[in-house]
N, C-alpha and C positions, 0 to 999 in steps of 0.2 A: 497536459492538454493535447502534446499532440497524439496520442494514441486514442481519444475518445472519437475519432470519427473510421476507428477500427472497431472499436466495441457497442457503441452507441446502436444499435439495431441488436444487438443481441439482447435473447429472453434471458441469459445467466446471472445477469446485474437488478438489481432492485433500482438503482441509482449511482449516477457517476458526478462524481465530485470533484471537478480538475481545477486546474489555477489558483492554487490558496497557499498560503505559507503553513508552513508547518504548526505553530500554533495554532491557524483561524482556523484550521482543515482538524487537529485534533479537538477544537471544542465542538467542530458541528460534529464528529464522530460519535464524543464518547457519551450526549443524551443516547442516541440510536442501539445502544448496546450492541454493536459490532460481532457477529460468531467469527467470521470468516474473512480476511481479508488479502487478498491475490497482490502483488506489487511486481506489476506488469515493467515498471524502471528500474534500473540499478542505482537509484541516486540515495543518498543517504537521507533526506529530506520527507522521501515516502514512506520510509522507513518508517524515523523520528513521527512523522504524523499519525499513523498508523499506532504504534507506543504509546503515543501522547494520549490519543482518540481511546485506551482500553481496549481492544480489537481483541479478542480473546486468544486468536489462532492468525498470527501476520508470517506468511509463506513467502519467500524470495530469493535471489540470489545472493548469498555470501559473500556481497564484493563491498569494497570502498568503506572499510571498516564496520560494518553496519550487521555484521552477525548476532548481536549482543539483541538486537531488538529484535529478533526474529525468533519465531518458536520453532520453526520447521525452515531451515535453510538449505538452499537446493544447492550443488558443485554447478557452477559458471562453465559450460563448455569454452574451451582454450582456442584461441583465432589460428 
């Protein structure tokens, strides 16, 4: 939730879907048949929804154990 009033005016999104558990969030996904899905968080939770949801293509950072649900995992710049 808190990054949607960074993306919420953008044409890039069809639809933004924030504050849902990981289950409630992957059933409203995976009727929508998902190609594409960005995980703007490193939490493992966006992850698992995203997986859950059937998302064809779920792109993120490699952190917090959560590489295993990702098809295309990005290297986390180091602080």
């Amino acid at each position: 939730p808190y990054v949607t009033g960074v993306v919420s005016a953008s044409p890039w999104f069809d639809e933004l879907l924030p504050g849902k558990s990981a289950f409630a969030l992957g059933g409203q996904l995976r009727p929508r048949q998902i190609d594409l899905a960005v995980l703007l968080s490193n939490s493992f939770r966006t992850a698992m929804s995203a997986w859950l949801g059937g998302c064809r293509q779920r792109v993120g950072f490699a952190r917090h154990l959560r590489s295993w649900l990702l098809t295309d995992s990005l290297r986390s710049p180091r602080d």
